[in-house]
C-alpha positions in Angstrom: 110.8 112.4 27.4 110.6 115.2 30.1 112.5 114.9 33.3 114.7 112.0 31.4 116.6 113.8 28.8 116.4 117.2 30.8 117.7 115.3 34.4 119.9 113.4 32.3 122.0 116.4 30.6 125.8 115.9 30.6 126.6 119.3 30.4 124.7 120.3 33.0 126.2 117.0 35.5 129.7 118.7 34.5 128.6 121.7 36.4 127.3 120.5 39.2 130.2 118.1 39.7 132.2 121.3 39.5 130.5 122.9 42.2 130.3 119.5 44.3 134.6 119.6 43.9 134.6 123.6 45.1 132.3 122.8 48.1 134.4 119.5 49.2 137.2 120.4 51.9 137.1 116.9 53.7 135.7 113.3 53.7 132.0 112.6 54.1 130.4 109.2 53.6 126.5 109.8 52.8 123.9 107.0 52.2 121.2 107.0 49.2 118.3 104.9 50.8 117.0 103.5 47.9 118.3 101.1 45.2 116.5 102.9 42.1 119.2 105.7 43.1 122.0 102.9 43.9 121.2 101.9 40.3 121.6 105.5 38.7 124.6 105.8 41.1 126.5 102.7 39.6 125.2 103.2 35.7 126.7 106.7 35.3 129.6 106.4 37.7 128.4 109.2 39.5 130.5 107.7 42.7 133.7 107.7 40.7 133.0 111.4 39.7 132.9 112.7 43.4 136.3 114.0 44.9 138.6 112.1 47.0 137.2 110.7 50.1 133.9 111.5 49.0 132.3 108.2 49.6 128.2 106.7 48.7 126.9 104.4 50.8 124.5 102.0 49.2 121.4 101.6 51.7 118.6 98.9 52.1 116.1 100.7 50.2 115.3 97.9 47.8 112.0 96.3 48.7 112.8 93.2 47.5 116.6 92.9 48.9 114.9 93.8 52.9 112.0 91.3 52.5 113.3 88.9 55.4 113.7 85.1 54.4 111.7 84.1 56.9 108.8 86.1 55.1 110.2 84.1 51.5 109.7 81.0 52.8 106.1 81.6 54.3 105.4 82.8 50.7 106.4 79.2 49.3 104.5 77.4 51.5 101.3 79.6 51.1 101.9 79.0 47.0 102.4 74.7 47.3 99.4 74.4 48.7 96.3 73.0 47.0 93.8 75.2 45.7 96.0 78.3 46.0 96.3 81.0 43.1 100.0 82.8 44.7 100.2 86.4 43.1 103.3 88.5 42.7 105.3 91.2 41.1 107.5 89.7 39.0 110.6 90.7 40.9 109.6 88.5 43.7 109.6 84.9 41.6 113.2 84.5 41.9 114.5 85.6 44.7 115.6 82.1 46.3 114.1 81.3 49.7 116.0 78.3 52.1 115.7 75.9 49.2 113.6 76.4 46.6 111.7 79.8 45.2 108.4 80.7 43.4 110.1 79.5 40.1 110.5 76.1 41.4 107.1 76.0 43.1 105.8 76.7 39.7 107.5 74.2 38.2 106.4 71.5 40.4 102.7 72.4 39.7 101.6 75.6 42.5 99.8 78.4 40.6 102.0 81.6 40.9 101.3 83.8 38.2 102.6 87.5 37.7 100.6 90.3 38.4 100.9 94.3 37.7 99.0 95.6 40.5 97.1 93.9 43.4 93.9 94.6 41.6 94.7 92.1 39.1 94.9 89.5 42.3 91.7 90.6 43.4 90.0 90.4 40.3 91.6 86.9 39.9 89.9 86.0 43.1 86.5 87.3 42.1 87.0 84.9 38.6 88.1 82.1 41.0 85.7 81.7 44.0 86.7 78.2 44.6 90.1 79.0 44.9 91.7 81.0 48.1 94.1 83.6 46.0 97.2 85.2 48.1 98.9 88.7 46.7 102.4 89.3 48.1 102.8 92.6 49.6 106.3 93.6 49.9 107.7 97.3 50.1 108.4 100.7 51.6 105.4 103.2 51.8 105.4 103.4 47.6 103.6 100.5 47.5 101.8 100.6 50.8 98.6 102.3 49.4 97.6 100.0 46.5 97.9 97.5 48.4 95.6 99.0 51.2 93.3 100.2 48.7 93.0 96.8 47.5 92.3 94.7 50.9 89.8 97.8 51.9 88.1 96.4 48.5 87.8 93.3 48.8 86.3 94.0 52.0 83.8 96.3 50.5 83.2 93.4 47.9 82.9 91.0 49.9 85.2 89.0 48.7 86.6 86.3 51.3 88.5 84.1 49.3 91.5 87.1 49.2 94.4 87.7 51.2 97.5 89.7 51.6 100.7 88.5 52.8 102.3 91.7 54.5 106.0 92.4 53.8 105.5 96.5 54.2 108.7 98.5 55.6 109.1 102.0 56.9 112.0 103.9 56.1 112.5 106.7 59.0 112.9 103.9 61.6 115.7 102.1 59.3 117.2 105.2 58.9 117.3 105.4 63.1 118.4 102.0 63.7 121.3 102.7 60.7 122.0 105.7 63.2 122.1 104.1 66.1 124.1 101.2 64.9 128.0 101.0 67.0 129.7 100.5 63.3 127.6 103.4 61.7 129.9 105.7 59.3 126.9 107.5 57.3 127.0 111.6 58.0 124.3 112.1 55.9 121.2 110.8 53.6 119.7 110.7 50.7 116.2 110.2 51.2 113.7 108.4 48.5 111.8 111.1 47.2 108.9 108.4 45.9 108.6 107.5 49.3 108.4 110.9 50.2 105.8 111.7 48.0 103.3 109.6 49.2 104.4 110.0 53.1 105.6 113.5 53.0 108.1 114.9 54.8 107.2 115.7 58.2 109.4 112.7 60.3 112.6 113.9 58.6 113.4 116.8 60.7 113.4 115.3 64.2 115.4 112.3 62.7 118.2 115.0 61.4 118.3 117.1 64.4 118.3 113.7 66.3 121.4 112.0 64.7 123.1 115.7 63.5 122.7 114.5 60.2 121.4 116.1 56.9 118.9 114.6 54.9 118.2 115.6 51.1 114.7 114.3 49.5 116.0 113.5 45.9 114.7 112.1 43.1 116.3 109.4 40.7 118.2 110.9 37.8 121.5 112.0 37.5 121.1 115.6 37.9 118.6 114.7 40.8 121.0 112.3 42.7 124.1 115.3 41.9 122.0 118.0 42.7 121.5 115.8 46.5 124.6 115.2 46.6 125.5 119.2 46.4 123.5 119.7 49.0 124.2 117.3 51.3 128.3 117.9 51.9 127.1 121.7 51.8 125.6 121.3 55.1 128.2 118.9 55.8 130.5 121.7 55.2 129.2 124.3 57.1 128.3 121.8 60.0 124.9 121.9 59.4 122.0 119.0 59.6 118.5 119.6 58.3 115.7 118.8 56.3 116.1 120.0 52.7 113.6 119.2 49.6 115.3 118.8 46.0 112.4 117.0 44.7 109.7 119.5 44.7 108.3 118.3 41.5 107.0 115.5 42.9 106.9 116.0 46.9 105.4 117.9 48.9 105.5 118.3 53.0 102.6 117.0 54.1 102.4 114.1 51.0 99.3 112.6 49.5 96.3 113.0 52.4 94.5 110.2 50.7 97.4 107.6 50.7 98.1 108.5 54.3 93.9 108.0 55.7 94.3 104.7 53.6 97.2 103.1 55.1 95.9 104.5 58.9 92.9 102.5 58.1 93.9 99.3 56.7 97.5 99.2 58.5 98.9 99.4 62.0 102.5 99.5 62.6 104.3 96.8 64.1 107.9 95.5 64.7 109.9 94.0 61.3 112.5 92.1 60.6 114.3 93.5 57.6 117.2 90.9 56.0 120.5 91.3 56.7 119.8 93.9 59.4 117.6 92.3 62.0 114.6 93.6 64.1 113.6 97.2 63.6 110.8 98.4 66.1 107.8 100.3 64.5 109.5 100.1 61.4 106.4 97.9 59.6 102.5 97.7 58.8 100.1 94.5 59.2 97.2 94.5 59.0 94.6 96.3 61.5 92.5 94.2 63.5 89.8 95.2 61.3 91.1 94.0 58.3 92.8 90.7 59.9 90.3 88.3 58.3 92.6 88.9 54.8 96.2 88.4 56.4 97.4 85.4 54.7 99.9 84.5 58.0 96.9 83.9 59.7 94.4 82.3 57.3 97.4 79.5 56.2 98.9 79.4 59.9 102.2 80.2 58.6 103.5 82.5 61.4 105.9 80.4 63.2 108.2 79.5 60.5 111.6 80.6 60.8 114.8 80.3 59.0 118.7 80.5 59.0 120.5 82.9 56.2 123.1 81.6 54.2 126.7 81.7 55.7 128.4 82.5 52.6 126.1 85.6 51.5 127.4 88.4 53.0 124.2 90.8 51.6 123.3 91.8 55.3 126.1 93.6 54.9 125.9 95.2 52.1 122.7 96.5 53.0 124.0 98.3 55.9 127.2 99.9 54.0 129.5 97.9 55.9 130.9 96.6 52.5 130.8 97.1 49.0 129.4 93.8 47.2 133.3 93.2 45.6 134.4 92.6 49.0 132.1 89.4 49.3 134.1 86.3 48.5 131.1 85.0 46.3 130.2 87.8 44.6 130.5 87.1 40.9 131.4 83.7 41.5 129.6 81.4 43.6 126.6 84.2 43.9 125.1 85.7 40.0 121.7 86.7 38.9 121.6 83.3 37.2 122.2 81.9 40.7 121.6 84.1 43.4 122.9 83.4 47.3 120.9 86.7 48.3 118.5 88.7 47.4 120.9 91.9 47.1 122.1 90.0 43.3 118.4 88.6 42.3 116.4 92.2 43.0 116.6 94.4 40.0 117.1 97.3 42.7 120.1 95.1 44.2 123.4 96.7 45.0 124.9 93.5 44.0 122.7 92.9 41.1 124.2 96.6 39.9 127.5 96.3 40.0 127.7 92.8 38.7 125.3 94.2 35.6 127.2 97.5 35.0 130.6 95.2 35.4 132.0 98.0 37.3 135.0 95.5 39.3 135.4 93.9 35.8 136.3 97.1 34.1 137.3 99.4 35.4 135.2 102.4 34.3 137.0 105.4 32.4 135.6 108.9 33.7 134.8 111.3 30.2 134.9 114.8 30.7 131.2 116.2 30.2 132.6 119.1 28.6 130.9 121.2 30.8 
């Protein structure tokens, strides 16, 4: 159980909430980019611990919740087709595209099936050469490098009858175009520290000296997300805006080398679409022109689709911390992880999905002394 019970100590969140109350002198409004810590945020109420004015911006770092509809609906068109074995995470099965999602393509006969890494797609392609099997490959830079690894292999292999369909995301450039944004309120971030670990830390520091914001590498428990928090409104405080590490455990500067050759190989960055914020230059991989023979876009022709998001969902913007997802009209009513508007509810890293689970608008949630 290390670094769950130890990160997860009340006593010690009592003191560090202490020290996060003697620091505080003013507002701040700071992000956490990714929806593992929106989740930990919401659970333990660390949000309602904070001081006065103190406010936590839930950002679009949940893979799923960014993965544009456009990119949805090429993946249900890939998976109805005849002789097509469609692999995915499980997160991915549910999340609805313009009508219909990989549930309901299942239903009506397509071969989806749930995978636990991309390897188990390729090796379902080697067991099924007369079949042309497709692995969806959403997410930030976590989940870049298996999925690298993986076309690189099949390469090797020689395996032709395998493709990825590319839904990869960068999160410096998200956190510039948050920046650069007219109704921007975010003074400072909390930046994924298992994105970090694989991509190191080196595009941080331009980015905070850019936008005179601090940015805190932090992990994912509670004492991890407090002890981000503490140091975040201490520059904020003293007027300060730089790079800081809290999660040396598991990051280091200049990340994992062998990640980073992988992904220059096997990827090139391009322009992205990201749902509910729009296009984000440079701030996504395809594949390089070496590797284009395994891009499912092109080997199924599915790259001019296009699509229109739902007028009622309002999870564009609640990914970019305009509101809170209470503040949607259909939150909780017309829009629940039984039936999902957006994919904010349906992602198990949703902002959406974590209040309506932990029922914090419902009830209101009573703060416990720690003790400590």
């Amino acid at each position: 159980m290390k670094y769950l019970e130890e990160f997860s100590d009340p006593v010690l969140a009592g003191k560090l909430v202490e020290q996060i109350h003697a620091t505080v002198t003013k507002p701040w409004a700071m992000m956490e980019v990714c929806g593992g810590q929106t989740h930990t945020i919401v659970r333990h109420g660390i949000d309602q611990l904070l001081p006065d004015g103190v406010e936590m911006i839930h950002g679009p770092g949940c893979p799923v919740c960014v993965t544009p509809l456009e990119i949805i609906d090429k993946a249900l068109e890939i998976a109805a087709q005849p002789d097509v074995i469609f692999c995915s995470f499980g997160d991915m099965l549910r999340v609805p595209g313009s009508e219909r999602d990989l549930f309901r393509i299942k239903s009506q006969g397509g071969d989806v099936r749930v995978v636990y890494s991309p390897l188990d797609a390729l090796r379902v392609a080697q067991e099924n050469p007369d079949k042309q099997v497709v692995f969806f490959g959403i997410g930030f830079e976590t989940t870049a490098p298996p999925n690298a690894m993986t076309v690189y292999q099949a390469k090797k292999l020689g395996i032709p009858n395998f493709s990825l369909l590319v839904s990869h995301v960068r999160v410096p450039p998200a956190i510039e175009a948050i920046m650069q944004s007219p109704s921007c309120r975010v003074q400072g971030f909390l930046a994924a520290g298992h994105v970090c670990s694989v991509m190191g830390t080196t595009e941080y520091p331009e980015l905070a000296d850019k936008y005179g914001v601090p940015i805190v590498v932090t992990g994912f428990e509670p004492l991890d997300i407090l002890a981000g928090i503490l140091r975040t409104v201490s520059q904020l405080e003293k007027g300060e805006h730089v790079l800081e590490n809290a999660y040396q455990r598991a990051v280091r500067d200049e990340g994992n080398p062998a990640a980073i050759a992988m992904l220059a190989d096997v990827f090139e960055t391009t322009d992205r679409a990201w749902r509910g914020i729009g296009m984000i230059p440079q701030s996504g991989w395809r594949l390089s022109e070496r590797y284009r023979e395994y891009d499912a876009e092109y080997r199924f022709q599915v790259q001019d689709i296009t699509t229109q998001e739902s007028t009622v969902c309002r999870s564009g913007e609640v990914l970019q911390g305009l509101i809170k997802p209470h503040e949607c009209s259909a939150f909780g009513t017309l829009c629940t992880p039984r039936n999902p508007l957006g994919a904010t509810m349906v992602s198990s890293e949703g902002a959406c999905a974590a209040y309506y689970l932990y029922r914090r608008l419902e009830t209101p949630v009573e703060v416990v002394s720690s003790g400590g």
